[in-house]
MIKOLRO-421645 format. One record per residue (C-alpha): residue number from 1; x, y, z; residue in one letter. Coordinates in nm, 2 decimals. Example, Ala and Ser with C-alpha at 12.3 -4.5 7.8 and 13.67 -1.06 7.14 Angstrom:
2
{num = 1 | xx = 1.23 | yy = -0.45 | zz = 0.78 | residu = a} $
{num = 2 | xx = 1.37 | yy = -0.11 | zz = 0.71 | residu = s} $
END
This chain:
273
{num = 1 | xx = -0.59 | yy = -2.34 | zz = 0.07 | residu = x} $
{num = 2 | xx = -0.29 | yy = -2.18 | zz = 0.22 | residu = x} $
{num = 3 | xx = -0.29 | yy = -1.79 | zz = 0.11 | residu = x} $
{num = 4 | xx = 0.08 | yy = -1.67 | zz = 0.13 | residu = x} $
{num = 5 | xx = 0.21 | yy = -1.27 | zz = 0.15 | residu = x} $
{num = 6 | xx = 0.57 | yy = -1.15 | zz = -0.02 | residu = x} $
{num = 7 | xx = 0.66 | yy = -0.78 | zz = 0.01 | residu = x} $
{num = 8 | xx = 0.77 | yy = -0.63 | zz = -0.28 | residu = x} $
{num = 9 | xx = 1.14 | yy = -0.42 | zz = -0.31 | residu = x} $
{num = 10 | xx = 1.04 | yy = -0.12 | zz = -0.55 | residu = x} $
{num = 11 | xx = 1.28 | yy = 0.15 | zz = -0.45 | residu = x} $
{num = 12 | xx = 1.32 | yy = 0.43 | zz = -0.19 | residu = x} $
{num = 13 | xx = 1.23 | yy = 0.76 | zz = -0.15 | residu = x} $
{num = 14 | xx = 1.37 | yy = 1.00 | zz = 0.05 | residu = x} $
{num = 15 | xx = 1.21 | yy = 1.28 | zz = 0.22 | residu = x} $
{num = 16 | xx = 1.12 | yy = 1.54 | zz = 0.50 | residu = x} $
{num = 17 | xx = 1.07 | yy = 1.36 | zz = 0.83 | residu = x} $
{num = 18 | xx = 0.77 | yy = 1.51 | zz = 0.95 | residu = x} $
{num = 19 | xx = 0.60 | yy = 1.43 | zz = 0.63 | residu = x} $
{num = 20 | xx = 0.54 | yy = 1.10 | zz = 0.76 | residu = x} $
{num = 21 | xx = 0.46 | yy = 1.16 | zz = 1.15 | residu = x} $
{num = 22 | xx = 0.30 | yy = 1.48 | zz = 1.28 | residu = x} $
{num = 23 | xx = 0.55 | yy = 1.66 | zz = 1.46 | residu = x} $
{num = 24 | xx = 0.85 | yy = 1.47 | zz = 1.44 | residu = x} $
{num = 25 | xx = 1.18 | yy = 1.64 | zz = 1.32 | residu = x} $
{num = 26 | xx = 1.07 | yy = 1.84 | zz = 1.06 | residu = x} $
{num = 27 | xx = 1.43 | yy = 1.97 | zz = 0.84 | residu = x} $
{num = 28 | xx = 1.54 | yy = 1.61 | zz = 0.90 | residu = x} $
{num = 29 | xx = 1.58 | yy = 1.40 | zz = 0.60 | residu = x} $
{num = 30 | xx = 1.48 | yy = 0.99 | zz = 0.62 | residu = x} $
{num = 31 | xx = 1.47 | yy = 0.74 | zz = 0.36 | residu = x} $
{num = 32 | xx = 1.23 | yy = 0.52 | zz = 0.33 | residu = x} $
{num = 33 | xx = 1.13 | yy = 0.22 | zz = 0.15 | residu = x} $
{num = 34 | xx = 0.86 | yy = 0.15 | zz = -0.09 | residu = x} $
{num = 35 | xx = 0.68 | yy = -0.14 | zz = -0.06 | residu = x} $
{num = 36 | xx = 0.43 | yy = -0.39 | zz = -0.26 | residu = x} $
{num = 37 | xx = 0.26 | yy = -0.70 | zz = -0.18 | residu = x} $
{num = 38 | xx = 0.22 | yy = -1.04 | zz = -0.40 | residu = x} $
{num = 39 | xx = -0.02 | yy = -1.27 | zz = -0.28 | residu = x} $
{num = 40 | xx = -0.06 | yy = -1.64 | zz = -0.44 | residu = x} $
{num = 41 | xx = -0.27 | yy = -1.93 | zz = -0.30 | residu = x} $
{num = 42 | xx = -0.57 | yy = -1.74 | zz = -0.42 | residu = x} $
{num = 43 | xx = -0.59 | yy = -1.81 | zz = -0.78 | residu = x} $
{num = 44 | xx = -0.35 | yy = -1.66 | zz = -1.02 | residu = x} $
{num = 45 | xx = -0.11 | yy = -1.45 | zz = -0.87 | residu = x} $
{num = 46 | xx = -0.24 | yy = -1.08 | zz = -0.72 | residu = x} $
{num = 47 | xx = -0.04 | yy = -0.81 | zz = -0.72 | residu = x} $
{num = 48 | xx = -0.13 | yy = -0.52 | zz = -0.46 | residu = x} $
{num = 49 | xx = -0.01 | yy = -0.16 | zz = -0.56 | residu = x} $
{num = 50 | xx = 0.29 | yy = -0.19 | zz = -0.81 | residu = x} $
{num = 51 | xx = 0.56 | yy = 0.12 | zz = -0.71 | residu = x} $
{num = 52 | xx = 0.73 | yy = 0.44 | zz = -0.89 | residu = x} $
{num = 53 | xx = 0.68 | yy = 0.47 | zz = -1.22 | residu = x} $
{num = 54 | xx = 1.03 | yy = 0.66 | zz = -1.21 | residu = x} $
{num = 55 | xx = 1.28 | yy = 0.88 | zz = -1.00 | residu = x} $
{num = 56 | xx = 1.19 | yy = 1.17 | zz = -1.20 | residu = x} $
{num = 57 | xx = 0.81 | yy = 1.21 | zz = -1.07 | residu = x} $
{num = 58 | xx = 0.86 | yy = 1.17 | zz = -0.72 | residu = x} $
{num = 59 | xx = 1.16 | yy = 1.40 | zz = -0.78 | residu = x} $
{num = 60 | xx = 0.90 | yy = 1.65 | zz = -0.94 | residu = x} $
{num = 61 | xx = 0.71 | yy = 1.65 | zz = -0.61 | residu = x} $
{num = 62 | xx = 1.03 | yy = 1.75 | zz = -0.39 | residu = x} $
{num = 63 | xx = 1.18 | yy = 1.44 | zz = -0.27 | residu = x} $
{num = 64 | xx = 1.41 | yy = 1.17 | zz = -0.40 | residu = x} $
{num = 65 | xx = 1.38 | yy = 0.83 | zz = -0.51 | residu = x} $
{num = 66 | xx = 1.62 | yy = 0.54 | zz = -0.62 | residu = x} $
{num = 67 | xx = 1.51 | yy = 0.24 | zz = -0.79 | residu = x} $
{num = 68 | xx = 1.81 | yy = -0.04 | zz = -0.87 | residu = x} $
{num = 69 | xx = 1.76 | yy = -0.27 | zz = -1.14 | residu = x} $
{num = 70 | xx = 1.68 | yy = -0.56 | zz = -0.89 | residu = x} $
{num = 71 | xx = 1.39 | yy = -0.34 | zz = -0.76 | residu = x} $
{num = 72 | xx = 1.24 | yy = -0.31 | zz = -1.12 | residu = x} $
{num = 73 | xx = 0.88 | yy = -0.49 | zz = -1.07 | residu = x} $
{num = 74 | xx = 0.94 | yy = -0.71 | zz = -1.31 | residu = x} $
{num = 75 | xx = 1.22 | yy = -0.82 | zz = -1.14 | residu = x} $
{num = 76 | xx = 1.13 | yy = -0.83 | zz = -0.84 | residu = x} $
{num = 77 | xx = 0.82 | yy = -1.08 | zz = -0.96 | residu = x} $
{num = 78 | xx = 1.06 | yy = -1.28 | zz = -1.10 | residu = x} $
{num = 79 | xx = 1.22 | yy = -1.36 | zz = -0.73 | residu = x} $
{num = 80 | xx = 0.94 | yy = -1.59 | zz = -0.69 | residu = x} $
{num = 81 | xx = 0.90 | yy = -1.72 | zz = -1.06 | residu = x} $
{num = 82 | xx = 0.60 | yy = -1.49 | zz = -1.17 | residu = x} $
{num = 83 | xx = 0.61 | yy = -1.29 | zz = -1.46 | residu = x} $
{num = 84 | xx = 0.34 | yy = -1.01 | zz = -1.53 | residu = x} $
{num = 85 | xx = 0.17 | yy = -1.19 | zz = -1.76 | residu = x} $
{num = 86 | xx = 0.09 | yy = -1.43 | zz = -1.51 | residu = x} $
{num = 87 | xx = -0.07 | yy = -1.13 | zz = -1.26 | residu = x} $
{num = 88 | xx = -0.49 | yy = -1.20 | zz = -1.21 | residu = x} $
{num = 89 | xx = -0.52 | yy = -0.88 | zz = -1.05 | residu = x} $
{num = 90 | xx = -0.39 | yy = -0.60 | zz = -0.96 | residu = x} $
{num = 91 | xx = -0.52 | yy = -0.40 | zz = -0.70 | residu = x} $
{num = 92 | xx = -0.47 | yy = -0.05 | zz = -0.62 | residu = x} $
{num = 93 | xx = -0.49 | yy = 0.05 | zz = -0.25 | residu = x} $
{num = 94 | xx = -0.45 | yy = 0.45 | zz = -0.40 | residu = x} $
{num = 95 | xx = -0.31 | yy = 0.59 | zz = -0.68 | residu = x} $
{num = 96 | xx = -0.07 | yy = 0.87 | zz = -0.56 | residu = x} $
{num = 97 | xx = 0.28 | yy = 0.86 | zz = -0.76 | residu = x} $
{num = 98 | xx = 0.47 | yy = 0.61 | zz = -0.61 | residu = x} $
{num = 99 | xx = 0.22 | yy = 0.31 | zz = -0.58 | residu = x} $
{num = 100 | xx = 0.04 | yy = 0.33 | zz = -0.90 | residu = x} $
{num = 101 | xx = 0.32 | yy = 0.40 | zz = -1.15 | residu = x} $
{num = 102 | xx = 0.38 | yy = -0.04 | zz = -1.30 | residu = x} $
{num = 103 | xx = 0.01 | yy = -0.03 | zz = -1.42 | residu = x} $
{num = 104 | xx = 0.19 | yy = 0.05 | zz = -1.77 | residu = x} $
{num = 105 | xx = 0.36 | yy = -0.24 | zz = -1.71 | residu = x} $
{num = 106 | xx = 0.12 | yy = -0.53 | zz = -1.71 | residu = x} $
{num = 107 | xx = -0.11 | yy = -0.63 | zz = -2.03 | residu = x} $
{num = 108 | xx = -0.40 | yy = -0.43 | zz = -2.13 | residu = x} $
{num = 109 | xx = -0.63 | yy = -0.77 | zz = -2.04 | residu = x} $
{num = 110 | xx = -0.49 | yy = -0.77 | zz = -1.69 | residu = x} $
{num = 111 | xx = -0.77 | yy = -0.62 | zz = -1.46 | residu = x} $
{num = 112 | xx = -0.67 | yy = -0.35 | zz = -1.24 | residu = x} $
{num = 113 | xx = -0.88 | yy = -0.28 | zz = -0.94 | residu = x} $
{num = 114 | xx = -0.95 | yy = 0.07 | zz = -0.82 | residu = x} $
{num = 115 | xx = -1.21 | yy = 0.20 | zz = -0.56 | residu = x} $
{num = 116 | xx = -1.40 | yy = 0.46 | zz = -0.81 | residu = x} $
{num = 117 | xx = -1.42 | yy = 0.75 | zz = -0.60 | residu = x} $
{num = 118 | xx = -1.02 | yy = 0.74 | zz = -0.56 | residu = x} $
{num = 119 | xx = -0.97 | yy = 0.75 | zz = -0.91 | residu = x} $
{num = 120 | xx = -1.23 | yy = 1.11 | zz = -0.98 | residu = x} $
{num = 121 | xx = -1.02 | yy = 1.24 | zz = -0.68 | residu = x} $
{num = 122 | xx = -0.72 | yy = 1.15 | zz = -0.85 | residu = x} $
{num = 123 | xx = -0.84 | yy = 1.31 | zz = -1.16 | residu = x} $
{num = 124 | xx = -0.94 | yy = 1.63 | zz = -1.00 | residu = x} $
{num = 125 | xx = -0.62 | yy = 1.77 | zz = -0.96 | residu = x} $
{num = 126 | xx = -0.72 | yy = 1.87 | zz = -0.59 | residu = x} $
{num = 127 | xx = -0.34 | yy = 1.75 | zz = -0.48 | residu = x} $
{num = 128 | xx = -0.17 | yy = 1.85 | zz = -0.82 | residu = x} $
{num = 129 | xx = 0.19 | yy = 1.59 | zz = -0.92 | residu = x} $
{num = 130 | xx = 0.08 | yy = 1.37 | zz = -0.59 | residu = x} $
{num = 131 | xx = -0.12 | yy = 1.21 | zz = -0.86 | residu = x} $
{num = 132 | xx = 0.11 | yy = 1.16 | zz = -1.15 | residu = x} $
{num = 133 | xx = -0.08 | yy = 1.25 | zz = -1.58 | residu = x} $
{num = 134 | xx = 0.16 | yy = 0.96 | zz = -1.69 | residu = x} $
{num = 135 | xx = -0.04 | yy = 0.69 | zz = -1.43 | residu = x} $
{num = 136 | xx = -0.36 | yy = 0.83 | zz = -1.48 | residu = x} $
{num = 137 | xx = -0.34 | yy = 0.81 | zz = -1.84 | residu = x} $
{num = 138 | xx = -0.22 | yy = 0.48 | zz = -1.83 | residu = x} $
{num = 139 | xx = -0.57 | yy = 0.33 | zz = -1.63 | residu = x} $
{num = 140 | xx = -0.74 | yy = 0.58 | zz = -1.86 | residu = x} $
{num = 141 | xx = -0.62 | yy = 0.34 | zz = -2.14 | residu = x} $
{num = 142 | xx = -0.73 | yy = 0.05 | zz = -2.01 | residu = x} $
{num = 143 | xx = -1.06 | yy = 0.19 | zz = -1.83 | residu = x} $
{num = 144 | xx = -1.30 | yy = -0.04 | zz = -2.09 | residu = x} $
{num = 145 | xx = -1.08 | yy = -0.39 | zz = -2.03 | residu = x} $
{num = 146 | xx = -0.90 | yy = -0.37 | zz = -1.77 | residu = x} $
{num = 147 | xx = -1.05 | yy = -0.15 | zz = -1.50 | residu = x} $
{num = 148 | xx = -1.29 | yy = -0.32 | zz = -1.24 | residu = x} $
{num = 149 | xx = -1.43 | yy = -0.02 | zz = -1.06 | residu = x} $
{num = 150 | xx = -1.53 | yy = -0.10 | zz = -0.67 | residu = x} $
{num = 151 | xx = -1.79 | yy = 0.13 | zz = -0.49 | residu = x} $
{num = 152 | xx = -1.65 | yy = 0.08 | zz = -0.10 | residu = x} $
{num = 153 | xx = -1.88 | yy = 0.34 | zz = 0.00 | residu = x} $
{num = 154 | xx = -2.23 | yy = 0.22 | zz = -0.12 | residu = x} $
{num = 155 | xx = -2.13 | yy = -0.15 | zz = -0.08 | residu = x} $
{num = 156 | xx = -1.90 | yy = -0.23 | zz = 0.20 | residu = x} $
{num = 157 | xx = -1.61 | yy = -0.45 | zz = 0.18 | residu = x} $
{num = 158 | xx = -1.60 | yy = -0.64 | zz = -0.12 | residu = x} $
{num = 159 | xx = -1.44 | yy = -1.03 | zz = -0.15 | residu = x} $
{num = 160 | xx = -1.24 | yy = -0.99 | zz = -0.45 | residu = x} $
{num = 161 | xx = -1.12 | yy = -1.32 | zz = -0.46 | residu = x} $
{num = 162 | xx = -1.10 | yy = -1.61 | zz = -0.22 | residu = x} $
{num = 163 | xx = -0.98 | yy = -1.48 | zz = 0.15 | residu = x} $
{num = 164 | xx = -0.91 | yy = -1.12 | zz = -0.02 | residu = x} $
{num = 165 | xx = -1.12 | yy = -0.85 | zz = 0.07 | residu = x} $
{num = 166 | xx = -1.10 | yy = -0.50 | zz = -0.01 | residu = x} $
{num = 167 | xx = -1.28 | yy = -0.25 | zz = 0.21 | residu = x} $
{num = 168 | xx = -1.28 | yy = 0.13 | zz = 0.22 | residu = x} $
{num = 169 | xx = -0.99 | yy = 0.27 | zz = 0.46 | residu = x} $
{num = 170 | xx = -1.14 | yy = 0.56 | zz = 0.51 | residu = x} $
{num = 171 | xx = -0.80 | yy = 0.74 | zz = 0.60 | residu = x} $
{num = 172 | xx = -0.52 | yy = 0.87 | zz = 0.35 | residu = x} $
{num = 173 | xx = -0.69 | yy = 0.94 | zz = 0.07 | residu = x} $
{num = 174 | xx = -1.08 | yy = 0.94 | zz = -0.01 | residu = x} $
{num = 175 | xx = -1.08 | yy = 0.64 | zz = -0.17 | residu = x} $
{num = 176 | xx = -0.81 | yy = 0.43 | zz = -0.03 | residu = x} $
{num = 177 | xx = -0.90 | yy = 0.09 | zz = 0.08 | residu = x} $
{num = 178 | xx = -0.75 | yy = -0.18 | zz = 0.28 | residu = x} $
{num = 179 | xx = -0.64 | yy = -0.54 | zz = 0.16 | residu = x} $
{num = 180 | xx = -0.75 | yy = -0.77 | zz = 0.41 | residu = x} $
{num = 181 | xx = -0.58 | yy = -1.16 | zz = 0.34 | residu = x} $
{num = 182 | xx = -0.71 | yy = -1.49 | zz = 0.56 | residu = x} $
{num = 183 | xx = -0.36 | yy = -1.68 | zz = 0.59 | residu = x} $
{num = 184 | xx = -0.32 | yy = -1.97 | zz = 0.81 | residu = x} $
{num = 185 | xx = -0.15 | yy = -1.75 | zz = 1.09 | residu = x} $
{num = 186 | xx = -0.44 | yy = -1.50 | zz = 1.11 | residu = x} $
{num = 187 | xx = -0.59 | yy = -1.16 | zz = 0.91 | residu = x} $
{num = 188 | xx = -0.33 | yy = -0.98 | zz = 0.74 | residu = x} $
{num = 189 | xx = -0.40 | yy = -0.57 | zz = 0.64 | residu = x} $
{num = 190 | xx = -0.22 | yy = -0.43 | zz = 0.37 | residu = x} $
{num = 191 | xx = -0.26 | yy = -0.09 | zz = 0.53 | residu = x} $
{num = 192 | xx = -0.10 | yy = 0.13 | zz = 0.24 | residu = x} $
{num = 193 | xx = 0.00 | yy = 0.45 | zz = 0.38 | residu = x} $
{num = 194 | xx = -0.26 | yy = 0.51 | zz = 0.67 | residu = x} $
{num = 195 | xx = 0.05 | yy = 0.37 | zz = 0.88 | residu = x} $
{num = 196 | xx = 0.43 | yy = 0.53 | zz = 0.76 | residu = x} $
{num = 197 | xx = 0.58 | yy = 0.46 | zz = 1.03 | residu = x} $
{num = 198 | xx = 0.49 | yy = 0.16 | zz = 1.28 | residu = x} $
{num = 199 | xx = 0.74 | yy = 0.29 | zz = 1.59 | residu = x} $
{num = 200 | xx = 0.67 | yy = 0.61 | zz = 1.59 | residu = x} $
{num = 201 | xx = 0.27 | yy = 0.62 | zz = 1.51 | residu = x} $
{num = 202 | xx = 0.21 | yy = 0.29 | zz = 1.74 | residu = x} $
{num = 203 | xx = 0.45 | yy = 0.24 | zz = 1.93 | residu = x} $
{num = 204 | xx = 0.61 | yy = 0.56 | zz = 2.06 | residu = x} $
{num = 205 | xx = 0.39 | yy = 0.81 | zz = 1.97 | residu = x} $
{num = 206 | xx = 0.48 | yy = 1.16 | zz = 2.09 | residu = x} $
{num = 207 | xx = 0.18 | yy = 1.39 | zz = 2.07 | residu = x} $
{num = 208 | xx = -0.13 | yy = 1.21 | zz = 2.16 | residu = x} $
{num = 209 | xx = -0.22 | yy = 1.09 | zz = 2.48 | residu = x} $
{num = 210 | xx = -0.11 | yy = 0.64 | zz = 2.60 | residu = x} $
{num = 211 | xx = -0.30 | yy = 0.46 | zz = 2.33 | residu = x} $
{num = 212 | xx = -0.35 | yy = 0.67 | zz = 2.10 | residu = x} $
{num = 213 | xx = -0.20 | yy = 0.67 | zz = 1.74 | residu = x} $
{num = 214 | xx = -0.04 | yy = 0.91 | zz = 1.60 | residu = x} $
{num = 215 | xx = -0.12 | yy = 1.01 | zz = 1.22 | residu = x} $
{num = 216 | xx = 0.12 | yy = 1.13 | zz = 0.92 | residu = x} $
{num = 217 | xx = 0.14 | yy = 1.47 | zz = 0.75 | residu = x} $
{num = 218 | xx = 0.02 | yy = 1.38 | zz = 0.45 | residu = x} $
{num = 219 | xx = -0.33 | yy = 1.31 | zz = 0.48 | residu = x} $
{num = 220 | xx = -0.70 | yy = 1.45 | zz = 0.35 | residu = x} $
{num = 221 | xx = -0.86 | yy = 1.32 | zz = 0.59 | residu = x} $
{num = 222 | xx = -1.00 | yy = 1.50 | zz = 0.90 | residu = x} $
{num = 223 | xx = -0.71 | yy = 1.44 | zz = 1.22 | residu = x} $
{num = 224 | xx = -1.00 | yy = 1.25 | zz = 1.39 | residu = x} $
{num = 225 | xx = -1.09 | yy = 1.07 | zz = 1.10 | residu = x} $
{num = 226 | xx = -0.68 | yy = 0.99 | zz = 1.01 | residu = x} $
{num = 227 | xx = -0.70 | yy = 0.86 | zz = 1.33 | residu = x} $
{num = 228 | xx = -0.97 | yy = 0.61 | zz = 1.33 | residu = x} $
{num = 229 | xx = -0.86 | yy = 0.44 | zz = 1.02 | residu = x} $
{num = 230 | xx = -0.54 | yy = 0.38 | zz = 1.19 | residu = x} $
{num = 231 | xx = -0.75 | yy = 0.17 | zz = 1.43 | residu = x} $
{num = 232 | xx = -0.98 | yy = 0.01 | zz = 1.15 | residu = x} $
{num = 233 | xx = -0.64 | yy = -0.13 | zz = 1.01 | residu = x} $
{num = 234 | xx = -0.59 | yy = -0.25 | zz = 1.37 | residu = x} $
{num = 235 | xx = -0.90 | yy = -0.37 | zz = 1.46 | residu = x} $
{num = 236 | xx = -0.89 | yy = -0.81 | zz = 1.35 | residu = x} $
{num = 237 | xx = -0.57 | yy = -0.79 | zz = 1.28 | residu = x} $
{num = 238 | xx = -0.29 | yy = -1.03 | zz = 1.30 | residu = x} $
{num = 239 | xx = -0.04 | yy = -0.90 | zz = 1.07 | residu = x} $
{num = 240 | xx = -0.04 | yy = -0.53 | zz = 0.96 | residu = x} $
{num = 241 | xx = 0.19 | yy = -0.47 | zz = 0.63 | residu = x} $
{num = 242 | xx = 0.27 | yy = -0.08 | zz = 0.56 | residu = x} $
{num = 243 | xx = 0.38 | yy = 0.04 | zz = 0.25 | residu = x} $
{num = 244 | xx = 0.68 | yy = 0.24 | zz = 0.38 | residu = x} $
{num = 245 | xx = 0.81 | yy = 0.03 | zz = 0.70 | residu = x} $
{num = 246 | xx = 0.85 | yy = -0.26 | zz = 0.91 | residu = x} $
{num = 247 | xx = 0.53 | yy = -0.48 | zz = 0.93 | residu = x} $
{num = 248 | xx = 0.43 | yy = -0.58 | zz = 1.29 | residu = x} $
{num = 249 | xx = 0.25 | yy = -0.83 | zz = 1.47 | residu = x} $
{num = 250 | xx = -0.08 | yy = -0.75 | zz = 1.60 | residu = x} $
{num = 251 | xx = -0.29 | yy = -0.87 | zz = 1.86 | residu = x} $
{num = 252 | xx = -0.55 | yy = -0.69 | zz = 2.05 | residu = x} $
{num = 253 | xx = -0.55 | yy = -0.38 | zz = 1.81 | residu = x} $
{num = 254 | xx = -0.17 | yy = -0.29 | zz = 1.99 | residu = x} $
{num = 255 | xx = 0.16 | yy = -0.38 | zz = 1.81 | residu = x} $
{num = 256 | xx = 0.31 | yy = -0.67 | zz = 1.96 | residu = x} $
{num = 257 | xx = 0.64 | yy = -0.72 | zz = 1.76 | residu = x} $
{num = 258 | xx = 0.75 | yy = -0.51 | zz = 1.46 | residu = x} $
{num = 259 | xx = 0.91 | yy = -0.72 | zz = 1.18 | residu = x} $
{num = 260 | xx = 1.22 | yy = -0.65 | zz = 0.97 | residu = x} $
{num = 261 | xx = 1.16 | yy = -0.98 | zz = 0.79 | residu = x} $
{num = 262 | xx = 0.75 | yy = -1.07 | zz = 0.68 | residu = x} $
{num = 263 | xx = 0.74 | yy = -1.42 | zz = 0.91 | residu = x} $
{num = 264 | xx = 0.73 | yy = -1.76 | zz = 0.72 | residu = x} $
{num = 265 | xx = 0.44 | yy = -1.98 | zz = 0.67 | residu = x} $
{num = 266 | xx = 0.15 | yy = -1.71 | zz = 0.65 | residu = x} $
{num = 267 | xx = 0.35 | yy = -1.47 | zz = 0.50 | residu = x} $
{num = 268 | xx = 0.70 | yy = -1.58 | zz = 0.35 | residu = x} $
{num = 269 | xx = 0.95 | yy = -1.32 | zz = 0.36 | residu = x} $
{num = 270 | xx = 1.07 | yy = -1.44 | zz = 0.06 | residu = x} $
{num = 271 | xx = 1.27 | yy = -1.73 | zz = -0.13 | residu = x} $
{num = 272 | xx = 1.66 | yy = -1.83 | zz = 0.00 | residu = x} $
{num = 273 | xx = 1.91 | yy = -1.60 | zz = -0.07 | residu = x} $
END
């Protein structure tokens, strides 16, 4: 069985610089992409994280967002022939506004997958519009069909469905978790938004010592825990796939390559054209 990645086109954002690396430019404005991942080979089709659920709630929270037509989710499924009726799962790596908002989108029977203890800090209004009412009501809604709750921290990581395993991230958010995928060309991490920016957090980082990551702004986490998920993500890694930049090669727990395009085979970066 060959498991095959495709990012997902949802939009951009645009915001503060130093809101995604800790002391980089701050007063500089960057735009940035926002990303989610559709994974076949496994079953029906799985969709990881699903984008905005408009300009206006990210614009709420002080930044800026476009989203085309072409970068509807709907559409963008369609690019590889899968409507969301066809989704198995979707899984949510977090819930802050601009991965969670296409929940609405799919139908009611169409289980969404959420680590429990992100979704009561969600729901405690501890980081206010980060967490839009509109998206938490709509897995509200579907909490008796279409919720599978996952308890990361009392189980471990958890094979969702052949090759796919979720596992606690311990970085971001409290309940984020990782999406791990076995392809043919190695592990590949769906690292969400522990990594924002793969250059300057990996590569070049500018305020922690050679080898050392760098972490983003937005985090409520600990720095030292921040830090160590960055290197969970890392650790068995071939492929790691941020939410809001270039994916990169791994090997060794170090970046090796970072990748405009997601490399073919493993992880298509998508069809012709």
């Amino acid at each position: 069985m060959t498991v095959n990645i495709d990012r997902l086109d949802l939009g951009t954002i645009t915001l503060d610089r130093a809101f995604l690396v800790r002391g980089r430019n701050a007063g500089t404005c960057q735009t940035v992409p926002v990303y989610a991942f559709l994974i076949r080979g496994a079953g029906d089709p799985i969709v990881v994280d699903t984008g905005m659920r408009n300009c206006g709630v990210i614009e709420r929270i002080g930044m800026r967002a476009e989203i085309s037509e072409s970068q509807a989710l709907e559409a963008q499924l369609r690019r590889f022939d899968v409507l969301l009726s066809d989704v198995g799962l979707v899984l949510q790596t977090h819930l802050h506004v601009d991965h969670s908002g296409g929940i609405r989108f799919f139908p009611l029977e169409t289980p969404v997958v959420v680590n429990r203890s992100e979704s009561a800090f969600a729901d405690s209004g501890v980081q206010g519009l980060f967490y839009a009412p509109e998206d938490l009501a709509d897995l509200r809604a579907r909490a008796r069909a279409g919720v599978r709750f996952l308890d990361l921290e009392r189980t471990g990581p958890v094979e969702i469905a052949p090759d796919i395993v979720c596992e606690l991230a311990g970085g971001h958010t409290p309940g984020m978790m990782f999406v791990r995928v076995q392809t043919s060309a190695g592990v590949a991490t769906i690292c969400s938004d522990v990594v924002y920016d793969v250059q300057d957090q990996l590569v070049r980082p500018m305020q922690t010592p050679p080898g050392e990551p760098e972490i983003s702004n937005n985090t409520t986490w600990p720095l030292d825990a921040e830090r160590a998920a960055i290197r969970r993500a890392l650790a068995g890694t071939a492929l790691l796939l941020p939410s809001h930049c270039s994916a990169a090669r791994i090997s060794g727990g170090r970046v090796i390559a970072v990748l405009d395009r997601l490399p073919s085979g493993a992880a298509p970066g998508g069809p012709p054209g």
